[in-house]
C-alpha positions as CSV (number, residue, x, y, z in Angstrom):
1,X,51.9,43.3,-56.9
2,X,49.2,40.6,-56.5
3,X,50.4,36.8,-56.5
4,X,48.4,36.7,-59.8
5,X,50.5,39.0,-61.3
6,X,53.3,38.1,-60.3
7,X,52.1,34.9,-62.0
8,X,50.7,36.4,-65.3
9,X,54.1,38.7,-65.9
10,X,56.3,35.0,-65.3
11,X,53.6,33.4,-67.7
12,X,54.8,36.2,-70.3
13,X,57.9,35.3,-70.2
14,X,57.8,31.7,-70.5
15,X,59.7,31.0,-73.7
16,X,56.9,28.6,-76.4
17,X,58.2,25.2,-75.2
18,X,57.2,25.8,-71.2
19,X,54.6,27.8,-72.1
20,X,53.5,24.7,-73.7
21,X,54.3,22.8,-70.8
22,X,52.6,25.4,-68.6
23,X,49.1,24.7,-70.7
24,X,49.9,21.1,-70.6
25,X,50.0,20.8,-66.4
26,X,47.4,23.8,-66.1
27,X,44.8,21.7,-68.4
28,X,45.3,18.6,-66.1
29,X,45.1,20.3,-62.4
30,X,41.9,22.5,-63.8
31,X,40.1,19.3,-64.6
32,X,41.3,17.8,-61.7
33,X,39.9,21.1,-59.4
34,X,36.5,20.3,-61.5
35,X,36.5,16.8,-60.9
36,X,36.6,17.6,-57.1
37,X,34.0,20.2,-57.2
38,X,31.9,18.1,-59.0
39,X,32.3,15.0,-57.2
40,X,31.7,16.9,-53.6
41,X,28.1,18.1,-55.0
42,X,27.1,15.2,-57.0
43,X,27.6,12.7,-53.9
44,X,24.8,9.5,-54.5
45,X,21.5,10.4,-53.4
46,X,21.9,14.2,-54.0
47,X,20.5,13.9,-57.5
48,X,19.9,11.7,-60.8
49,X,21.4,11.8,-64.2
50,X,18.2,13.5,-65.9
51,X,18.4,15.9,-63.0
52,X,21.4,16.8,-63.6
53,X,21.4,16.3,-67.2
54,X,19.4,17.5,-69.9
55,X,16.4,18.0,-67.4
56,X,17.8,21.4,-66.2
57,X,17.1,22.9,-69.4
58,X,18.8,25.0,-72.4
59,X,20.0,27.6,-69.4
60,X,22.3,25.3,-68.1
61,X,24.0,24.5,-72.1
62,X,27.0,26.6,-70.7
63,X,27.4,25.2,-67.4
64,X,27.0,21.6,-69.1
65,X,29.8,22.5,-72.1
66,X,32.3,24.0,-69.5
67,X,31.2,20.5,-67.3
68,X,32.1,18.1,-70.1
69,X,35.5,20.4,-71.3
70,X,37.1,20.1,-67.6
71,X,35.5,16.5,-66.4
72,X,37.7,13.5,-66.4
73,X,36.7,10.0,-67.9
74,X,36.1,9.0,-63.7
75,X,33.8,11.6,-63.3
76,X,32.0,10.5,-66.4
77,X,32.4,7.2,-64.9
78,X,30.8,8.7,-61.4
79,X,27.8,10.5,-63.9
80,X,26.5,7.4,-65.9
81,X,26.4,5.3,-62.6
82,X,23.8,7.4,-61.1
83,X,20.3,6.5,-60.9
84,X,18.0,7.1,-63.7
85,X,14.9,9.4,-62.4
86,X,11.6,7.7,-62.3
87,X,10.0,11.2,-62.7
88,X,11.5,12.2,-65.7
């Protein structure tokens, strides 16, 4: 049996307070994982808000909602201090 298994059959039988618990401290290190990701690619001078904002186009809506669901208020912090583009 896989370690995720192993994980998803003790998730099954987590009684509806942990579980609760479980979602609490899963929500928290997910956006926490994000933050990291994001924060590695997004270092200053890689790219500017409008680049990396509504500038990619309607392809990207998915990637942007699943962004803004997992990002913390310091990577929003990070996001509006980058440079506005001059080529927008």
């Amino acid at each position: 049996m896989s370690k995720v298994e192993q994980i998803e059959s003790q998730i099954k039988e987590l009684s509806s307070e942990e579980l609760a618990a479980f979602r609490q401290w899963f929500s928290e290190f997910d956006s926490r994982v994000w933050d990291g990701s994001l924060k590695r690619m997004l270092r200053p001078g890689n790219y500017t808000s409008s680049q990396i904002g509504g500038a990619a186009g309607p392809h990207c809506r998915e990637i942007y909602q699943a962004v803004n669901h997992h990002a913390s208020p310091d990577f929003w912090a990070c996001y509006r201090a980058l440079p506005a583009s001059g080529n927008s």
